[in-house]
C-alpha positions in Angstrom: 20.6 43.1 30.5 20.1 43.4 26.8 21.9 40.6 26.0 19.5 38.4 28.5 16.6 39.5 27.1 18.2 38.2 23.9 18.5 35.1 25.3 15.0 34.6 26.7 13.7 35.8 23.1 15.5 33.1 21.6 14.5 30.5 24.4 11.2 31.2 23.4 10.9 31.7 20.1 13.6 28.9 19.2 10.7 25.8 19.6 8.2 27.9 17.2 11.1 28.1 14.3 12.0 24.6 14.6 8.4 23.8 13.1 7.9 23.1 9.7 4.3 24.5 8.2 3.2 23.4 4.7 -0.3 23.9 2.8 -1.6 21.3 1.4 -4.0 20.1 -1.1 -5.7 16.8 -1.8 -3.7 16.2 -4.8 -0.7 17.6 -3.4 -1.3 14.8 -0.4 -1.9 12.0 -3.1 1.8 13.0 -4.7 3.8 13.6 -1.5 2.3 9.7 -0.7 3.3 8.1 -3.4 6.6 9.4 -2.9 6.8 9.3 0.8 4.3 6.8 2.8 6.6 4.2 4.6 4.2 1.2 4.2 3.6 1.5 0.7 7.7 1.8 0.0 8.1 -1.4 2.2 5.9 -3.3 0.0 6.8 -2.1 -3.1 10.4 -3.9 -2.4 8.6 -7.1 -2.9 8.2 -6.1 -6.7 12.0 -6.1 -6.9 12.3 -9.6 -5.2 9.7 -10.9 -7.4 11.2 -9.6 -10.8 14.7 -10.8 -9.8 12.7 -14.3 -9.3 11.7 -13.9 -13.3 15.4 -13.3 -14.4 16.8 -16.4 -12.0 14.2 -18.4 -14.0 15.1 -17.1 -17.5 18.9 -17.2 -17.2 18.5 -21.4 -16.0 17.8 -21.7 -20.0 21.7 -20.8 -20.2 23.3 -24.2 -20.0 26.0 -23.5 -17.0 29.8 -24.0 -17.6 31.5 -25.3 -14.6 34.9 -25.1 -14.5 37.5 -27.5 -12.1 40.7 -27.7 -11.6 43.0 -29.1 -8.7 46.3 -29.8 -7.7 47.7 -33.0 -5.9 50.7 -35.1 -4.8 50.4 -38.8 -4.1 52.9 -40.6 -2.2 53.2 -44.7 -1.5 54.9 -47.9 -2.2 55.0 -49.7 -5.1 56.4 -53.1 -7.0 58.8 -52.5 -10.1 57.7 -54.8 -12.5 61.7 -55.5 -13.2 63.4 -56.0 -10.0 60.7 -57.1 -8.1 61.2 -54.6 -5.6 59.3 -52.3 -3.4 60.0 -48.3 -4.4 58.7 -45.3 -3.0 57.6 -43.7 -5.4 56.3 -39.0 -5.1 53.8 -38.3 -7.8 52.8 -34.4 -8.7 49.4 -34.4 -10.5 47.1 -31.3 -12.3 43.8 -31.5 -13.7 41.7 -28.9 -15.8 38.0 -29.8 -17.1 35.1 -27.9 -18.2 31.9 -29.6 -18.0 28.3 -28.6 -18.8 24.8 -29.9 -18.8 21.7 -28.8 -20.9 18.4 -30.6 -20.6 17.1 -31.6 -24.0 12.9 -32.9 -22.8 11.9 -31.6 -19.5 8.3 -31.4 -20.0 8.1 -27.6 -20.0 9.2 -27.2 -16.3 11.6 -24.4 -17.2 8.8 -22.8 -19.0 6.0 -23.1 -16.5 8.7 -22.0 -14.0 9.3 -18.9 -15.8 5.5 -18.3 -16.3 4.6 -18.9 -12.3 7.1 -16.1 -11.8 5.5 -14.0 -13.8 2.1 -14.4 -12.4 3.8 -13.7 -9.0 5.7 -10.5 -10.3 1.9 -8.9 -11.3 0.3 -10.4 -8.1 3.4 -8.2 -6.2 3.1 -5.1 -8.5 -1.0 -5.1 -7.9 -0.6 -5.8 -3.9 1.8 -2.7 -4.0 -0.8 -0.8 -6.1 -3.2 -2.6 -3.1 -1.7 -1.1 -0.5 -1.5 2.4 -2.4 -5.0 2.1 -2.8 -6.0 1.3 0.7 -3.4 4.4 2.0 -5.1 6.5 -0.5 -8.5 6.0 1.2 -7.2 6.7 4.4 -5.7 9.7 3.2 -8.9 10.9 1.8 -10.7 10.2 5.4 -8.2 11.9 7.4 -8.4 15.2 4.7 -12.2 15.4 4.4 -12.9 15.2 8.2 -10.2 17.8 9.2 -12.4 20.0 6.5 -15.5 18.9 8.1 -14.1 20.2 11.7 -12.7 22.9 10.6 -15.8 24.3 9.0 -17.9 23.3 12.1 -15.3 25.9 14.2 -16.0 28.6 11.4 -19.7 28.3 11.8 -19.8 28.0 15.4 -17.7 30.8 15.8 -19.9 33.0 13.3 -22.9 31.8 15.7 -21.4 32.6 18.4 -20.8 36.1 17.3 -24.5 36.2 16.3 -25.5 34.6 19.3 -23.5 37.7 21.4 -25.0 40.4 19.7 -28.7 38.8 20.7 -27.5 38.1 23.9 -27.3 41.8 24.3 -30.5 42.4 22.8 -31.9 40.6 25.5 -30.0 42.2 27.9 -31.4 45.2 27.1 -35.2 44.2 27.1 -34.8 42.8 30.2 -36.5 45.4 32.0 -40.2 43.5 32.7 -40.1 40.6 30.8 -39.1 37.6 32.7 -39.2 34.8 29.6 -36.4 37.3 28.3 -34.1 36.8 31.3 -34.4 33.5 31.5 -34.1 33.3 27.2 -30.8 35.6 28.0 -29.8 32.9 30.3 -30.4 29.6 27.8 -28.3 31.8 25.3 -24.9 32.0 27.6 -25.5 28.1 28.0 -25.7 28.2 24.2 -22.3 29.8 23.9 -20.7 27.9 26.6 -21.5 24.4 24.7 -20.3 26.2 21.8 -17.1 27.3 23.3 -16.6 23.6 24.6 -17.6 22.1 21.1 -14.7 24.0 19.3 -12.2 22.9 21.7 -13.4 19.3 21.2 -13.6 19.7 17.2 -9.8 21.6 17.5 -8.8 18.3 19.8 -10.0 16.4 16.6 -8.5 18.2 14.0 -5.0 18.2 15.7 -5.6 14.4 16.3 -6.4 13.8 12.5 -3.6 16.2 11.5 -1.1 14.2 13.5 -2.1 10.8 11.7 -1.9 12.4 8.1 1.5 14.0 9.0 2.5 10.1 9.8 0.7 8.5 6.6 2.5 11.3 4.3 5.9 9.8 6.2 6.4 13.9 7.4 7.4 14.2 11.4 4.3 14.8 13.9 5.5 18.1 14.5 4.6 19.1 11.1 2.2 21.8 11.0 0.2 21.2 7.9 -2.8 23.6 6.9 -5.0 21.9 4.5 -6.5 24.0 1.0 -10.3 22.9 0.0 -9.9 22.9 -3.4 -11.5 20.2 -4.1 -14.8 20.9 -4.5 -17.5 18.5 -6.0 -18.4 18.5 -9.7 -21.2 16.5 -9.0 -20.3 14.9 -12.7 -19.4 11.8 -11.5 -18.7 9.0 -15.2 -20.5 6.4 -13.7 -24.8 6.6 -13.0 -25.5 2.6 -12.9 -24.4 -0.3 -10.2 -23.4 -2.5 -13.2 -20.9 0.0 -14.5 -19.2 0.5 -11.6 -19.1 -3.5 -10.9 -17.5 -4.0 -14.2 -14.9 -1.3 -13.8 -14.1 -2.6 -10.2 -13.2 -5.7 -12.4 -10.9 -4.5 -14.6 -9.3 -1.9 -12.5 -9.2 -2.8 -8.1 -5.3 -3.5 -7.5 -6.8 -6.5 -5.1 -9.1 -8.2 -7.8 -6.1 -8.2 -10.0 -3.4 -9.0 -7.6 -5.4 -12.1 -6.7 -6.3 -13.3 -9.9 -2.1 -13.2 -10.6 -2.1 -15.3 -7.3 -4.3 -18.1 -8.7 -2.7 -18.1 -12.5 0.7 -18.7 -10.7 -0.6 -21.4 -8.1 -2.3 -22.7 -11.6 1.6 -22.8 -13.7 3.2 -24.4 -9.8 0.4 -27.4 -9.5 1.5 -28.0 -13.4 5.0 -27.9 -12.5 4.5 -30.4 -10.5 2.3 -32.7 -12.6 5.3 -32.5 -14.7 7.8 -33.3 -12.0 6.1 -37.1 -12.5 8.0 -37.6 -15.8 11.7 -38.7 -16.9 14.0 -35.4 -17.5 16.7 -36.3 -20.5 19.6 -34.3 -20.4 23.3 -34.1 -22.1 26.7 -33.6 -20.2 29.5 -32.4 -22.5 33.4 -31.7 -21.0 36.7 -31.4 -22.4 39.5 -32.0 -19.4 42.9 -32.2 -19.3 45.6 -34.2 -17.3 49.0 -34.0 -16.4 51.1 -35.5 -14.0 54.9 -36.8 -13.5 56.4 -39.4 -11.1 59.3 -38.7 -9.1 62.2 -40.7 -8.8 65.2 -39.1 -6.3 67.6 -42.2 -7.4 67.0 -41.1 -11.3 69.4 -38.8 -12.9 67.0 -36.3 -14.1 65.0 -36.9 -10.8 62.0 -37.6 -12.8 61.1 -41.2 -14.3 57.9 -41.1 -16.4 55.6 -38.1 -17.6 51.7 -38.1 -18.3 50.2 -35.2 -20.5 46.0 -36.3 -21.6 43.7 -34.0 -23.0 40.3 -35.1 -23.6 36.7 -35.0 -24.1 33.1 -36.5 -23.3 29.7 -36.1 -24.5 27.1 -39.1 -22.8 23.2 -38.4 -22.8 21.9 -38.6 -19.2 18.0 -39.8 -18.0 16.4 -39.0 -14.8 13.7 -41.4 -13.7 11.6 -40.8 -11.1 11.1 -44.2 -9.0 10.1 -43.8 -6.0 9.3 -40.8 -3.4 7.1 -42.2 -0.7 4.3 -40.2 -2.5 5.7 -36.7 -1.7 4.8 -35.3 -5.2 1.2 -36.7 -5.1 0.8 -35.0 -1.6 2.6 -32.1 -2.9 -0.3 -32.2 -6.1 -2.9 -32.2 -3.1 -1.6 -29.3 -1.4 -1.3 -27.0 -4.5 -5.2 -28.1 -5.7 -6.2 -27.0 -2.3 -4.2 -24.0 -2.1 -5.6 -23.1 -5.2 -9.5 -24.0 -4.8 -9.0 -21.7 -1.3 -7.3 -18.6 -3.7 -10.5 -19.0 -5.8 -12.6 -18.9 -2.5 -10.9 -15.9 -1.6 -11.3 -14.2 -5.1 -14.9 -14.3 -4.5 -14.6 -13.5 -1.2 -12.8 -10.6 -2.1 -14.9 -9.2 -5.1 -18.1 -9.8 -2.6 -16.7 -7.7 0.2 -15.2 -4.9 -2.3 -18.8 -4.5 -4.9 -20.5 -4.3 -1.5 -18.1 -1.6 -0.4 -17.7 0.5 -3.0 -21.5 0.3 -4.3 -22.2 1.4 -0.6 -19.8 4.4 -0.9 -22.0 5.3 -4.6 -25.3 5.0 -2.8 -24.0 7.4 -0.1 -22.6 9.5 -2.4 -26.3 9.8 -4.8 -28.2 10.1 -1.3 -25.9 13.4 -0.1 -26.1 14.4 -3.6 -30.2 14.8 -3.3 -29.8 15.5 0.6 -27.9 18.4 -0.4 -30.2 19.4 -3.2 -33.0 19.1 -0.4 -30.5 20.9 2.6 -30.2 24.0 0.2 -34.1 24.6 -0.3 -35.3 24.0 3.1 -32.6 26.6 4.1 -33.5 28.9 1.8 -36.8 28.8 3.4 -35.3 28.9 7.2 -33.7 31.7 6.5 -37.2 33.7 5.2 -38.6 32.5 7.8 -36.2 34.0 10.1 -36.0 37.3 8.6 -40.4 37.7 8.8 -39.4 36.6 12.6 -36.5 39.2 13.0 -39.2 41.6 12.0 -41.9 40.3 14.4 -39.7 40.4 17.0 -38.2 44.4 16.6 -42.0 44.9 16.5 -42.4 42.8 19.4 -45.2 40.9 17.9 -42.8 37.4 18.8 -40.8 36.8 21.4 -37.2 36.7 22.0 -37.3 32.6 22.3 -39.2 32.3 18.8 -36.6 34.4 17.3 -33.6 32.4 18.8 -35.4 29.0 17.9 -35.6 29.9 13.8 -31.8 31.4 14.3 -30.5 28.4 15.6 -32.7 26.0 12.7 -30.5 28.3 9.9 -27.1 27.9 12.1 -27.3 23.9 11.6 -28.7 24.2 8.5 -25.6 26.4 7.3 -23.6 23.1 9.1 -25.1 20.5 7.4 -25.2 22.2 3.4 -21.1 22.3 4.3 -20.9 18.9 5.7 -22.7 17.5 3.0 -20.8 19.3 0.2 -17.7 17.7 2.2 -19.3 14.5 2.5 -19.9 14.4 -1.3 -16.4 15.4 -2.0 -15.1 12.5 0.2 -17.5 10.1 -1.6 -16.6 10.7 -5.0 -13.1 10.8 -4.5 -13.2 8.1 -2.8 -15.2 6.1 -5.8 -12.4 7.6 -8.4 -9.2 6.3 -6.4 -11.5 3.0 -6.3 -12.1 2.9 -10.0 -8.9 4.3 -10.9 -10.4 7.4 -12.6 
């Protein structure tokens, strides 16, 4: 018996153990991103690719050394010069040779090669830093409106509680006063769409908890309880539009990345300009010979013996004749490509000024909402204490009373909704500025 109930404890308890629970910060889920969201370690790979593209470039200023050698036996018929006589003749034959080839005018193509790459290494480093960025600001979502849930539930539930005790207040003065039975009666329909808002707002916070589990690259069991602890210091660097536009420029991964983009495109469409003109080159070798002619009616079975060594040095020219115009459409297509990257650079800087200038007019308008929020609550909850008076000496009705209670309740809401709203705000602004 004891040993069941063993196993039915363990049945039951085993699920709850298996479940990891971390608190977190919003610094603490900036680092564990960096180090652990899936999409942002996909595309920093490319950063790899690219710099390997820079060293493939580089090492092409290395003349190569080739090296061949092979191995060969000829066989046929052949006249001797003396008796006039067909012979079949076995020859063995080796050959060594080392041959390399080092371009002396080429226009700067290696050079403009080298230099496209590294335009494309930055424009992979800053998409990278791009896609940090843009999991950053989803990050910062997800944590600010799990806060703003969670605090709705606390301050439900502490109205509810208040709400409870005044419901039986009213219970208790229902003796001849209808308007207090029916006010008794609005207040259970107060708590019930309460009770049903916190199950919606705990629906939401599980929800948003499950997708910041997957953007941290943690398993959707995780149970993760987040720490607000980061307030607003309502000291934010930057108090102009200009500012802000000038460090978007210096600073947003996607400006820069772009602006990489076109600088490469720019170094390709001259590598192609250049493709136009003659290459001259040098090819230099050494090689060596060797080979011996068998004879099976000879004594010593062999008749004649080669052994060359020797060398070469010739200067070679590549002229471009004809290509049934493929580099001139090949010019066409990289001026395009390149006037469409500039398109998109405005494009880009457009969408992201409007953006983020958006997010610092929000962020100044909460900022004096809030200043506003706090004084008019101030003067909600004076009101509602003169009322709470009134009403224990029944100079105001119950309804009055619960009107002014439930005018502080979401006023208490919106003060914490807007502190989180500012906190979202201007972290948001200093992941965008890079602050």
């Amino acid at each position: 018996m004891r040993t069941l109930k063993i196993i039915i404890v363990s049945i039951f308890f085993m699920p709850l153990l298996g479940i990891a629970q971390i608190k977190l910060s919003l610094d603490n889920c900036l680092s564990i991103l960096e180090e652990k969201n899936r999409s942002y370690l996909i595309i920093k790979t490319n950063e790899t690719i690219d710099e390997q593209r820079i060293f493939l470039e580089k090492d092409k200023l290395i003349p190569p050394l080739n090296l061949s050698m092979y191995n060969g036996l000829l066989t046929g018929r052949s006249i001797n010069p003396t008796t006039n006589l067909f012979e079949n003749n076995v020859m063995f034959y080796q050959n060594f040779g080392l041959q390399t080839y080092y371009p002396i005018l080429d226009w700067g193509r290696r050079r403009y090669s080298i230099r496209q790459n590294k335009f494309f290494y930055e424009s992979s480093r800053y998409r990278s830093k791009s896609n940090l960025l843009e999991q950053k600001i989803k990050l910062i979502l997800y944590y600010f409106d799990i806060l703003k849930y969670q605090n709705s539930i606390s301050i439900t539930y502490l109205m509810n509680t208040h709400l409870k005790h005044l419901l039986q207040l009213s219970d208790s003065l229902q003796r001849v006063q209808k308007d207090i039975r029916i006010t008794g009666q609005e207040i259970k329909v107060r708590i019930l769409t309460d009770s049903i808002n916190v199950i919606n707002y705990e629906k939401e916070v599980f929800d948003k908890k499950i997708e910041l589990a997957d953007l941290l690259g943690m398993d959707y069991d995780t149970q993760i309880e987040l720490v607000d602890d980061k307030k607003s210091t309502s000291e934010f660097l930057y108090s102009s539009e200009e500012e802000i536009i000038k460090k978007l420029n210096e600073s947003v991964p996607d400006i820069l990345a772009q602006e990489s983009k076109i600088e490469g495109l720019i170094m390709g469409l001259k590598l192609l300009e250049k493709s136009k003109l003659p290459v001259l080159g040098m090819n230099i070798g050494v090689s060596t010979n060797y080979s011996k002619l068998f004879d099976s009616k000879s004594d010593d079975y062999f008749k004649r013996l080669h052994n060359n060594l020797g060398g070469n040095a010739a200067i070679q020219i590549n002229i471009p004749l004809y290509d049934q115009n493929q580099r001139k459409r090949q010019i066409k297509i990289a001026r395009a490509e390149l006037t469409k990257e500039n398109l998109q650079l405005e494009t880009l800087k457009s969408k992201l000024f409007t953006s983020v200038l958006s997010t610092f007019n929000s962020y100044k308008k909460q900022q004096k909402e809030l200043s506003i929020r706090k004084t008019n609550l101030v003067l909600l909850t004076e009101i509602l204490s003169s009322k709470k008076e009134l009403f224990l000496a029944k100079k105001v009705t119950i309804k009055d009373f619960l009107e002014d209670f439930n005018r502080v309740s979401m006023g208490e809401l919106e003060i914490v909704n807007t502190q989180a709203s500012i906190a979202c705000y201007e972290n948001l602004l200093k992941i965008y500025l890079n602050d």
